[in-house]
C-alpha positions in Angstrom: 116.4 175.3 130.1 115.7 178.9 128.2 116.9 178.5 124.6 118.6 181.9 124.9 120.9 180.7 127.8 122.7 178.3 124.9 121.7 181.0 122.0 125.3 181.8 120.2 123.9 184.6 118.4 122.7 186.3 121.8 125.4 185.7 123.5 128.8 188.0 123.5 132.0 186.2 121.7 134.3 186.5 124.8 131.2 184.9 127.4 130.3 182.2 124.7 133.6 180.6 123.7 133.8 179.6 127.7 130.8 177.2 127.0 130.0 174.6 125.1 128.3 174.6 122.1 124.3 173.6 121.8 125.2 169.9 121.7 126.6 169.2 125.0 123.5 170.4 126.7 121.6 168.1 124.7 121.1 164.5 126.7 123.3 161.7 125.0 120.6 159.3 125.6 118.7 161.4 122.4 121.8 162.1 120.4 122.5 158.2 120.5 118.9 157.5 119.7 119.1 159.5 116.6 122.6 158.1 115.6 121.1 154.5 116.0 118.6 155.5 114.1 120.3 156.9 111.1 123.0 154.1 111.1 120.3 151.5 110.7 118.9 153.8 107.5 122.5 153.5 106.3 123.4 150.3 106.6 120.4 148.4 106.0 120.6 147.0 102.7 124.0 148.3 101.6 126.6 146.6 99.6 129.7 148.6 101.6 130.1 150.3 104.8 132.5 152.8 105.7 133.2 153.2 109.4 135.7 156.4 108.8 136.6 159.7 111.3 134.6 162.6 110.1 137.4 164.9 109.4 138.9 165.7 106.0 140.8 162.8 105.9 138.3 160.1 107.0 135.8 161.3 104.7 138.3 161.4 101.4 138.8 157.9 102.0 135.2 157.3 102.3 134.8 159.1 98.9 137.7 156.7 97.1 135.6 154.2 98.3 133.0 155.2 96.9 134.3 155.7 93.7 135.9 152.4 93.7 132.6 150.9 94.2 131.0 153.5 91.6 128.8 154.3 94.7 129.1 157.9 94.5 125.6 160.4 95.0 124.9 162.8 92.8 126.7 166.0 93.6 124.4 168.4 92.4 121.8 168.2 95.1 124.5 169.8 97.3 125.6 171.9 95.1 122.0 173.7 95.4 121.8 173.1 98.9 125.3 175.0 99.3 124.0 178.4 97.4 121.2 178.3 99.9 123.3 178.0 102.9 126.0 180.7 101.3 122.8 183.3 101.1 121.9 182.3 104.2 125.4 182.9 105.5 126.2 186.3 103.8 122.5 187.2 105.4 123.6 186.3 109.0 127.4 188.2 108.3 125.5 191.6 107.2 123.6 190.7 110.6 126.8 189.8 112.7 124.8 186.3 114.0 127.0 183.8 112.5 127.6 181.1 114.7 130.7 178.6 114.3 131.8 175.7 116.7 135.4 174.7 115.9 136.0 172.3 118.1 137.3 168.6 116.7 136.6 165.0 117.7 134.8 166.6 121.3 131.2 165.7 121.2 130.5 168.8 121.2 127.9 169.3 118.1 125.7 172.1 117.6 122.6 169.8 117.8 122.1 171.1 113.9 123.4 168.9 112.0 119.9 168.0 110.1 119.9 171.9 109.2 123.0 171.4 107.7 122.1 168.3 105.6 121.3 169.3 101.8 119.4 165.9 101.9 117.4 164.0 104.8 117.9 160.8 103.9 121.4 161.1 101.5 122.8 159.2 104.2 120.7 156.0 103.1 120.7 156.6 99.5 124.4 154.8 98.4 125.0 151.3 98.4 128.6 152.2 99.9 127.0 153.0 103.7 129.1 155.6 105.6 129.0 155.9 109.1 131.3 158.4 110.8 133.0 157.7 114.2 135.8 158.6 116.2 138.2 156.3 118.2 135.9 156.8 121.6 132.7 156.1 119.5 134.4 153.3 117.0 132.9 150.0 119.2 129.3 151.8 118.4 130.1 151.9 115.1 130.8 148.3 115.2 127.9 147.1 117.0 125.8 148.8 114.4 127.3 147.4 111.9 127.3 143.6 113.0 123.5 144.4 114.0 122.2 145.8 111.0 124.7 144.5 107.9 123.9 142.0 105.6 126.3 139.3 105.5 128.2 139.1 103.0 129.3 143.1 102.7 132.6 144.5 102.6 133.7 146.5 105.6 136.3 149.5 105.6 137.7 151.1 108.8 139.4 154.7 108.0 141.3 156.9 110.1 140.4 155.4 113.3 143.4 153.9 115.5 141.8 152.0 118.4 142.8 153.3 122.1 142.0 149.5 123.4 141.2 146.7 121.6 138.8 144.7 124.2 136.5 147.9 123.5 136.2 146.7 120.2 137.0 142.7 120.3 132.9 141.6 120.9 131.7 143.1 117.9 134.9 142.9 115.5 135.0 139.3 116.2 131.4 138.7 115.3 131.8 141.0 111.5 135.1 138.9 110.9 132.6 135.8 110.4 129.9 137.9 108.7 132.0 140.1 106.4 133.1 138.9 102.7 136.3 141.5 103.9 137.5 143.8 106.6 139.8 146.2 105.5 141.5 148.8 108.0 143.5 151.9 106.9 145.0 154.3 109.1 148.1 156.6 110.1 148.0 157.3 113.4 150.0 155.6 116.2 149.4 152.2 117.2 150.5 149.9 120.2 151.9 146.7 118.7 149.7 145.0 120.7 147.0 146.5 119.0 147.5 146.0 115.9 148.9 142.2 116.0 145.3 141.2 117.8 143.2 143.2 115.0 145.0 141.5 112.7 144.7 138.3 113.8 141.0 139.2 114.0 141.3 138.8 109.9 141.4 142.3 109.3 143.7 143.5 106.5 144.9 146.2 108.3 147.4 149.0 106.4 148.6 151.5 108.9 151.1 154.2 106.7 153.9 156.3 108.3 152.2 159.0 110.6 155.1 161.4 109.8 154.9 160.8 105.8 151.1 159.4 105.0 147.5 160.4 105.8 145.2 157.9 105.7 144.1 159.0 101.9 147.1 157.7 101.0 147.1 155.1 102.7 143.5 154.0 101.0 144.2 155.5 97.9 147.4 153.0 97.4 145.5 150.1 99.2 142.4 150.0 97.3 142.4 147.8 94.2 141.3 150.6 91.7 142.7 152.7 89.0 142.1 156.2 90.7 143.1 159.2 88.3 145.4 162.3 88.9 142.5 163.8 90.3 142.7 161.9 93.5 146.5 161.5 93.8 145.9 165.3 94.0 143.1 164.9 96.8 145.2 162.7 99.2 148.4 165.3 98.7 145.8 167.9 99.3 144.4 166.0 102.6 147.7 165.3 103.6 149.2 168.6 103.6 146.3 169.8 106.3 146.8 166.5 108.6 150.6 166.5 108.9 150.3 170.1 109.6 152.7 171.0 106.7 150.9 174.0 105.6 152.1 174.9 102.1 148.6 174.1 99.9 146.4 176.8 100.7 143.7 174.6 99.4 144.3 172.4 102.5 142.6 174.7 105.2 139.6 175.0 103.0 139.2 171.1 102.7 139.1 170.9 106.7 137.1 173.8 107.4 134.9 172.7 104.7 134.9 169.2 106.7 133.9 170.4 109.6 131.2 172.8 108.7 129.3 170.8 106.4 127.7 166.8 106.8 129.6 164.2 106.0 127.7 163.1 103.1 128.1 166.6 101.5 131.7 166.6 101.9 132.0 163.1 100.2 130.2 164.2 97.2 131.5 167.0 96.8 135.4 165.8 96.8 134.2 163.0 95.1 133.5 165.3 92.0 135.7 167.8 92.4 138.8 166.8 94.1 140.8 169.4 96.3 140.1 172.0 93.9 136.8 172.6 95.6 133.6 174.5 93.4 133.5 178.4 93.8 130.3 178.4 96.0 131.9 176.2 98.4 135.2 178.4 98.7 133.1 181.3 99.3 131.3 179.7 102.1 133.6 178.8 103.4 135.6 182.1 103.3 132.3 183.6 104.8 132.7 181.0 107.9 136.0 182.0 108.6 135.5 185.4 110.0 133.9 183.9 113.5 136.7 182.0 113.5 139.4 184.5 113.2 137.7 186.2 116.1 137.8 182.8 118.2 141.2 182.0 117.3 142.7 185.6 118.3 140.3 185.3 121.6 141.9 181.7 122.7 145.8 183.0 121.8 145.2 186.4 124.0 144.4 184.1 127.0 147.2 181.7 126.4 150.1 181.6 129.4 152.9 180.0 129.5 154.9 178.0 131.7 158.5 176.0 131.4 158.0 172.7 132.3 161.7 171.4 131.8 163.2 172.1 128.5 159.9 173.3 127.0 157.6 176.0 127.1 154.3 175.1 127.4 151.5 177.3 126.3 148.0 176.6 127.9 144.6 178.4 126.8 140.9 177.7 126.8 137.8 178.1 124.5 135.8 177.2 121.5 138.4 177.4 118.9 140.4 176.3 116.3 142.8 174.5 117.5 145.3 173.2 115.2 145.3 177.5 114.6 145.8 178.6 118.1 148.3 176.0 118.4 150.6 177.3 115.3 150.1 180.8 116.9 151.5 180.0 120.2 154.6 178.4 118.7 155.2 181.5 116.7 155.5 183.0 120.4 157.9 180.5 121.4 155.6 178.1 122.8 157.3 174.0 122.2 154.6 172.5 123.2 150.3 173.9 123.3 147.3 172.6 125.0 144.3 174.2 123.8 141.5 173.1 127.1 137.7 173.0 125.4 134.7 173.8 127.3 133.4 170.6 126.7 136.4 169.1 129.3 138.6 168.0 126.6 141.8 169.2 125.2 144.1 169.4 122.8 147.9 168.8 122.6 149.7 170.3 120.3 153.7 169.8 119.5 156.6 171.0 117.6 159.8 170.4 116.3 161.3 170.5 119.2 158.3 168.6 121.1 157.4 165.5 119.6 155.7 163.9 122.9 152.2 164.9 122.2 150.7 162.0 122.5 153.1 160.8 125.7 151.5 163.7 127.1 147.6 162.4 126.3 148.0 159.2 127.1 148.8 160.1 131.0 145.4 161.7 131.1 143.1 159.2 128.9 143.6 159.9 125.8 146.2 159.4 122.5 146.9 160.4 119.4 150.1 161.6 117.3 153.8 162.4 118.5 152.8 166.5 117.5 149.0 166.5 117.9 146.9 164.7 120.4 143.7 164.2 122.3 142.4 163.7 126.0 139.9 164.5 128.3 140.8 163.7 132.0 138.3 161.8 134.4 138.0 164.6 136.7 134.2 165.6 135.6 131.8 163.9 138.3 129.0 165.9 138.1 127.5 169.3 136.8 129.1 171.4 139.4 132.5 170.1 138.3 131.8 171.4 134.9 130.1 174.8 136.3 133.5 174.9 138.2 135.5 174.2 134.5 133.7 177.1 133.0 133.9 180.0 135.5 137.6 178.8 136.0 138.7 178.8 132.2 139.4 174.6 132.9 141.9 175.3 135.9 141.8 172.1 137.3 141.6 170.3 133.7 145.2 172.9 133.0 146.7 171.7 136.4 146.1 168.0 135.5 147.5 168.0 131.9 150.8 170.4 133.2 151.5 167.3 135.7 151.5 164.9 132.9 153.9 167.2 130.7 155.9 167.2 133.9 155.5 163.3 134.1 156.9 163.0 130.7 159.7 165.3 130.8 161.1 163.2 134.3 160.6 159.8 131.9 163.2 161.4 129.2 165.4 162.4 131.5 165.1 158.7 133.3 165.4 157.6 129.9 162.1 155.3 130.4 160.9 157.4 126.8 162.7 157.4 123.8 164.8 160.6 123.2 163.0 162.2 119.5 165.3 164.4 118.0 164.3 167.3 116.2 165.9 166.7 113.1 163.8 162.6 113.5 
């Protein structure tokens, strides 16, 4: 394939946010090749390991862990690495060639994540091992884990809720009996089920109020260790952005700063600095955000909406911010927002007075909270069906995610689902 057919800079903003980013062209069997390989560099050897979701929240867990364990890197590595990227990013605004890809939990990575990394091999150098993973990715995690581990370590699980546990029973099952501990924090939603069989797995598994708790809280009250303000601060922070309250504008910058950055850089960095995150960072990040305002008012101005019952449902595609194009479309009236990626997934996104997100997402394989969700429907068989996704804005992924709203809203009115009032 020509570079330049996948090249975001040459490519116009309206034609590129209907595609996938670099990553999803690039063959899984590699990208799992290289993962393997830099989880064995982590974990080989370490004292810890951190199996945590790469977001904001995931990682500030990761870094309380870390600082538990006294485990955190050096931060001023990064902090040179980070002037060299803002140059390089005020360099490519004067040029208008910045490239962003704000898409979440999709697979969809810009294949340059070892650009990105201040340090080639920071993600071997502390004895607290992270490896970051998401719920469709977490058995991986596991496996590479029981594989490479010493026995004896302490295990941590952060900000991953499980969508099955048989995907995970083989290898969680083998670290119980290897593992001094298995500790398991998380917020989102969890099927009794679920959580009864990981617990008798002899994990200590904390799951906090998804409505009043992020997962850093839920570590930062869980961990046996005197954490300062600094940190309370860092979990209120975090939790402000992943509850989708929105009054710390310090929040936004923590998640953006998440996403555009490695994990291991975002860990140290919090780690020394809390929420209140270094000047060179915030300008970075500022820098960043002008691709995505462009993005974010693309996806909105393609947005429809439909009632489906007593909602209105706002439906758009593209390479966006989502949790932004969602909070936009409510401002137009929309209840209830799916944001449909080029990558084949979406995102669900609720309100006050639609709190059935994840109802919604689990009718078309996926899951997640009662206001934001996940899924990407099994209707991708082959290339052709993903040609047909792009030209069509995801038409057939829409039409399949509209029936499920349209499930959902028949089940409330059968009474088969629960009744959530908006003042609940």
């Amino acid at each position: 394939m020509d570079d330049d057919l996948i090249d975001d800079d040459a490519i116009p903003l309206s034609r590129r946010t209907k595609l996938p980013g670099k990553g999803f062209f690039y063959p899984d069997s590699l990208d799992e090749e290289r993962a393997e390989t830099r989880a064995r560099e982590a974990i080989e050897g370490a004292e810890t390991v951190v199996i945590a979701d790469g977001d904001a929240d995931g990682l500030a867990c990761a870094a309380m862990i870390r600082e538990a364990s006294d485990a955190a890197l050096d931060v001023a590595p990064f902090e040179e690495r980070i002037a060299e990227r803002l140059l390089e990013s005020e360099g490519a605004l004067d040029d208008e060639n910045v490239e962003e890809d704000d898409e979440e939990d999709d697979g969809e990575d810009d294949g340059e994540e070892a650009e990105a990394d201040p340090l080639a091999d920071a993600h071997a150098q502390s004895p607290v091992a992270l490896v970051p993973a998401g719920p469709y990715s977490l058995d991986d995690a596991l496996e590479r884990v029981a594989e490479y581990a010493d026995p004896g370590i302490d295990l941590f699980v952060c900000d991953i809720c499980p969508d099955d546990f048989s995907w995970i029973e083989a290898p969680l099952l083998t670290l119980a009996e290897d593992c001094e501990s298995i500790h398991w924090f998380d917020h989102h939603q969890w099927e009794d089920a679920t959580a009864e069989a990981v617990r008798d797995a002899g994990v200590d598994l904390v799951v906090g109020d998804s409505d009043e708790e992020c997962t850093a809280d839920v570590a930062l009250r869980s961990l046996a260790y005197d954490f300062d303000e600094r940190w309370s601060e860092l979990a209120l922070v975090t939790r402000d952005h992943d509850l989708w309250l929105n009054e710390d504008e310090r929040s936004q910058d923590l998640a953006d700063y998440a996403y555009w950055t490695s994990p291991e850089e975002y860990v140290a960095v919090v780690g020394a600095y809390g929420a209140d995150l270094p000047e060179t960072v915030v300008e970075y990040v500022e820098h960043r955000r002008v691709e995505k305002e462009n993005r974010i008012e693309t996806a909105v101005d393609r947005a429809t909406f439909q009632s489906v019952g007593d909602w209105s449902v706002a439906v758009t595609y593209g390479r966006c911010s989502q949790n932004e194009v969602a909070e936009r479309l409510r401002e137009q009236g929309a209840d209830g927002a799916v944001i449909v990626k080029p990558a084949g997934s979406a995102s669900i996104r609720g309100s006050e007075d639609f709190r059935y997100a994840h109802e919604v997402a689990g009718k078309v394989n996926g899951g997640g909270h009662p206001q934001a969700a996940g899924c990407k429907p099994d209707i991708y068989d082959d290339m052709l069906d993903y040609a047909n996704h792009w030209t069509t804005e995801g038409q057939a992924c829409r039409k399949v995610i509209l029936a499920a709203f349209e499930d959902v809203a028949e089940e409330l009115a059968a009474g088969e689902i629960d009744v959530v009032e908006p003042d609940e």
